[in-house]
C-alpha positions in Angstrom: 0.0 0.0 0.0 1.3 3.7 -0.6 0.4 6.6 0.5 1.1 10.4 -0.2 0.6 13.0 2.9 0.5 15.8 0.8 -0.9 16.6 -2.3 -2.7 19.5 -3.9 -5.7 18.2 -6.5 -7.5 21.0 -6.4 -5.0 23.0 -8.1 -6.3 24.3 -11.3 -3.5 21.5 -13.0 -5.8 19.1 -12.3 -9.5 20.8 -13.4 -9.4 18.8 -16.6 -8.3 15.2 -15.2 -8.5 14.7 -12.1 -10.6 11.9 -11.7 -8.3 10.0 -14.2 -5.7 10.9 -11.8 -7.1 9.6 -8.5 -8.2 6.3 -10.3 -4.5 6.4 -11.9 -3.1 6.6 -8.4 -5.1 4.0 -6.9 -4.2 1.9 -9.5 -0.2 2.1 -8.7 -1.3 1.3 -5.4 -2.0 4.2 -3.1 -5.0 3.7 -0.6 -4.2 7.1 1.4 -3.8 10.7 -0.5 -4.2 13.4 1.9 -5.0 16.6 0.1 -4.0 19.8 2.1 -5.9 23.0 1.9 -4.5 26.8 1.8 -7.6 28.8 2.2 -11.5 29.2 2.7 -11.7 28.4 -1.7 -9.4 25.0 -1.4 -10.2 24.2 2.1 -13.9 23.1 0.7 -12.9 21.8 -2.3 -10.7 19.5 -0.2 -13.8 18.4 1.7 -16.0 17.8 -1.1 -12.8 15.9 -2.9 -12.7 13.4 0.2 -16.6 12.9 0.1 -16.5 11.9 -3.3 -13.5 9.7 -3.1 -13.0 7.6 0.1 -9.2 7.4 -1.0 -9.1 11.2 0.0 -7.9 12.1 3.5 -9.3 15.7 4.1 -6.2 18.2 6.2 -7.8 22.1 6.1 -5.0 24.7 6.8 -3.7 28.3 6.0 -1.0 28.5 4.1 1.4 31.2 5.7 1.3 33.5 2.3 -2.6 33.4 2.3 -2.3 34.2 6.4 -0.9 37.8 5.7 -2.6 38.7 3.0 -3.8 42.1 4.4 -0.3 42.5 5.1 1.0 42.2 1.5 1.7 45.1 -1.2 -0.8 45.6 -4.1 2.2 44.5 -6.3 3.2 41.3 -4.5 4.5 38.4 -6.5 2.2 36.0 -5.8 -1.7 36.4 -5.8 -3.2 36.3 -2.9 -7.0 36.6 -2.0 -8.0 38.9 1.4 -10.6 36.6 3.7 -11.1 36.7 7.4 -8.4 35.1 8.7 -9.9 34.0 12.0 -13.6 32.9 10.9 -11.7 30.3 8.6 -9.7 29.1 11.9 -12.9 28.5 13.2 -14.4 26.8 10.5 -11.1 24.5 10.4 -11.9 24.1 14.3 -15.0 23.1 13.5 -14.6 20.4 10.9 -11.9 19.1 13.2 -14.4 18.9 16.2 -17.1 17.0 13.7 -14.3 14.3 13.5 -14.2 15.3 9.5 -10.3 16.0 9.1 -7.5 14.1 8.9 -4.6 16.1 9.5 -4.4 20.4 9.8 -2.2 21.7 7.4 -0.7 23.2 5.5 0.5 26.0 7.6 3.3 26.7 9.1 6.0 29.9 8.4 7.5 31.1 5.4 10.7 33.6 5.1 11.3 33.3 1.5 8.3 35.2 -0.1 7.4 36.8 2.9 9.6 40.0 5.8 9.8 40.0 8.8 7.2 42.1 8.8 4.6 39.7 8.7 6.6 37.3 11.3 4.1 37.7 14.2 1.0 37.5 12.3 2.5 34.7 10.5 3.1 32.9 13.9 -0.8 33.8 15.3 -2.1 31.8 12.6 0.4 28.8 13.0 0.2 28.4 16.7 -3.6 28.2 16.6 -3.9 25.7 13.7 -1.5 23.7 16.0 -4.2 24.4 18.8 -7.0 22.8 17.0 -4.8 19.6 16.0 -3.7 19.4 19.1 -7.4 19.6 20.9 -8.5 17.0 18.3 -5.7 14.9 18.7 -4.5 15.5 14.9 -1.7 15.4 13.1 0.0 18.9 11.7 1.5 19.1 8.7 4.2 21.9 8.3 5.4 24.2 5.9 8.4 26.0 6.9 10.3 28.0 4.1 13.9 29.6 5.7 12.3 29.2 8.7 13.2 26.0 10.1 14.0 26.3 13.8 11.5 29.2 14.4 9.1 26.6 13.8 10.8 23.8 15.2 10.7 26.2 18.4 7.3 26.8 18.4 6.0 23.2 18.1 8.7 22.4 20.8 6.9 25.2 23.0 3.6 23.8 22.9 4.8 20.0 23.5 3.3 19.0 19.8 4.1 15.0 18.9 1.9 14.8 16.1 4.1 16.8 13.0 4.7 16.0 9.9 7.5 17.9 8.3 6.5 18.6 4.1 9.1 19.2 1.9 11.6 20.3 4.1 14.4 22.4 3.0 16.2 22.8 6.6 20.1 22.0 7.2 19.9 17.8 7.1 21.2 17.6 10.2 17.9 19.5 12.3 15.7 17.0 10.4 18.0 14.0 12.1 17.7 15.5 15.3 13.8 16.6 15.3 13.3 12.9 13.9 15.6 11.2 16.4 14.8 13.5 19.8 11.4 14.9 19.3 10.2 11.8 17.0 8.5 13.6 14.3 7.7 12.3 10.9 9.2 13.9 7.6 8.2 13.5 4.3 9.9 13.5 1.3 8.7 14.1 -2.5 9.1 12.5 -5.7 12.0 14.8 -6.6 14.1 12.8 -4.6 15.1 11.6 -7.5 16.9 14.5 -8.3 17.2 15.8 -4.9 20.6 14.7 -2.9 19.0 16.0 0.5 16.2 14.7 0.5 17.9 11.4 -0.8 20.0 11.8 2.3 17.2 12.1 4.8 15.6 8.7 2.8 18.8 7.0 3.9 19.3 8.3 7.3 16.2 9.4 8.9 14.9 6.6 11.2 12.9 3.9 9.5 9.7 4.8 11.5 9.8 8.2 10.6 9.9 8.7 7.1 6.9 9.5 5.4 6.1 9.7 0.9 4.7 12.8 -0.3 4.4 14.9 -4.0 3.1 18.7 -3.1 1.7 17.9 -6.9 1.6 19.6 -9.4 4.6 20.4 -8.0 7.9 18.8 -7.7 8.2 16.4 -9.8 10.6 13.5 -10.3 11.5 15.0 -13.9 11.6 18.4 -14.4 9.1 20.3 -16.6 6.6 17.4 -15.9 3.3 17.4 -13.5 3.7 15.9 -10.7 0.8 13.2 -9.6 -0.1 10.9 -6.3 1.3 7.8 -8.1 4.5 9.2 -8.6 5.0 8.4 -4.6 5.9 4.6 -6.1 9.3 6.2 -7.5 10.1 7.6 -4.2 9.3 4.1 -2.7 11.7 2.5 -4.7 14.6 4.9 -4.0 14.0 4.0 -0.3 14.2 0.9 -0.5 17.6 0.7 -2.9 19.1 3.0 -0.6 18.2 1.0 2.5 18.2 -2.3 1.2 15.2 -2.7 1.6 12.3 -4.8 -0.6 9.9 -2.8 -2.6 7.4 -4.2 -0.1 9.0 -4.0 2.5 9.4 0.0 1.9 5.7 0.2 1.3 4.8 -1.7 4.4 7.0 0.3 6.3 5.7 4.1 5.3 2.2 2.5 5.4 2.4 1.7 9.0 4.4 4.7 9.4 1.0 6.8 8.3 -1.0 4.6 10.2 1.6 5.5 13.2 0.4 9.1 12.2 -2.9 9.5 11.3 -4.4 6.5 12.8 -6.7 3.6 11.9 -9.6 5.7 11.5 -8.0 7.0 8.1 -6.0 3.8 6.5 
C-alpha cells in the first residue's frame, strides 16, 4: 500500500483530469492521499474531494502567504485573495471537532516570499492551527520555508508530537535531530530523484519516521513534468535501494508509518 501525505488536486492543473488521476493513483497502489488546503476556496474543495472519493484524506489549513494577506503590497509576487483570517480558523476548528479532518495543514512559516514584517502574524495563525490539531488529537502538517527552527521552536513550546515535516528544505542535520529526539515524521517528495537532500534524509532518517509525499503539481521527479499521487511509487523505490530494503518491505514500512500518524480511522 502507498500513500502520499501531501498533495494538492484542487489545483487548477488538475480541473481537466482529475478523476483519471485519483483512479490512476489507486491503481499504482496508493489507498491514502491526503490533500491539504490553503484557504477558505481549497479548504472546501478538499472536503467535497474526500466525500466523493473515500481514497481522499481531508487536512484544512492556512497557508502562511494566504495568512498575511492584508499585510501584503498591491504589487506582491504572488496572488493572494484577502478573507477573514480567524472565521476560517474556526471553520477549520470546527470540521476538526465534527471528527471530518485528517490532519491540519498546510500552515506553518514562510521567510522566503514573505519579511519579517509579517513574522508575528504569521506565527498567530500557526500556533492556533496547531491548537485545534492538538485539541483534536491531529496530526500537523508543516510548511516551513527559511524558517526552520522558528518553527521547530514553536512546536517544541507547545509540546506538539503529532508533525509531519513537508518538503523540508532545513540543514539535514535538524531533520536527524527533530526525527531522532522529538520523534516527528518527515516527508519526502518524488523529486528525490533528483534531490541529494532529501535522498540523504531517505537514507538516514529513522525507518519509523519517514513518510512519501508529492506537493503535486509540483515537484516532480522530472523536471518540466506534472507531478501526480502515483509518482510516490518512484520515491518508494529509491527508499528501498538505498536501504536495502524490498519494494514491499518499503511500502509496508511508510504504510504503517502513516497509520503511526494518522491513525486507523484514516488507513
Amino acid at each position: 500500500m502507498l500513500v502520499d501525505v501531501h498533495t494538492h488536486l484542487t489545483h487548477d492543473a488538475f480541473s481537466i483530469d482529475l478523476d483519471a488521476v485519483i483512479k490512476q493513483a489507486e491503481a499504482a497502489g496508493l489507498r491514502a492521499i491526503v490533500v491539504n488546503g490553503l484557504e477558505p476556496k481549497s479548504n472546501r474543495e478538499v472536503l467535497a474531494l474526500a466525500a466523493a472519493h473515500p481514497v481522499i484524506k481531508p487536512a484544512l489549513g492556512i497557508y502562511p502567504v494566504e495568512a498575511v494577506g492584508h499585510l501584503l503590497p498591491a504589487d506582491f509576487a504572488l496572488t493572494v485573495k484577502r478573507f477573514d483570517v480567524d472565521a476560517e480558523l474556526e471553520f477549520i476548528a470546527e470540521q476538526a471537532s465534527l471528527g471530518r479532518l485528517a490532519a491540519i495543514g498546510e500552515c506553518g512559516l514562510d521567510g522566503y516570499w514573505l519579511g519579517e514584517e509579517t513574522f508575528a502574524a504569521q506565527e498567530r495563525v500557526f500556533v492556533r492551527c496547531i491548537q485545534i490539531a492538538m485539541a483534536n488529537d491531529l496530526p500537523v502538517i508543516i510548511h516551513t520555508r527559511k524558517l526552520e527552527q522558528r518553527a521547530v521552536d514553536i512546536l517544541r513550546e507547545h509540546r506538539v508530537t503529532k508533525v509531519d515535516f513537508h518538503c523540508f528544505g532545513g540543514k539535514t542535520k535538524l531533520a536527524q535531530e527533530c526525527a531522532e529526539r522529538d520523534r516527528w515524521w518527515f516527508s519526502i517528495p518524488a523529486n528525490a530523484t533528483v534531490n541529494e537532500a532529501f535522498r540523504k534524509m531517505l537514507q538516514n532518517l529513522p525507518g519509523d519516521r519517514i513518510l512519501t509525499e508529492t506537493d503535486a503539481p509540483y515537484l516532480p521527479p522530472r523536471k518540466g513534468e506534472r507531478n501526480e499521487p502515483a509518482n510516490v511509487a518512484g520515491t518508494i523505490a529509491i527508499l528501498a535501494q538505498l536501504r536495502g530494503w524490498t519494494d514491499a518491505e518499503a511500502r509496508a514500512r511508510v504504510w504503517a508509518n502513516y497509520v503511526a500518524l494518522f491513525g486507523e480511522k484514516w488507513a
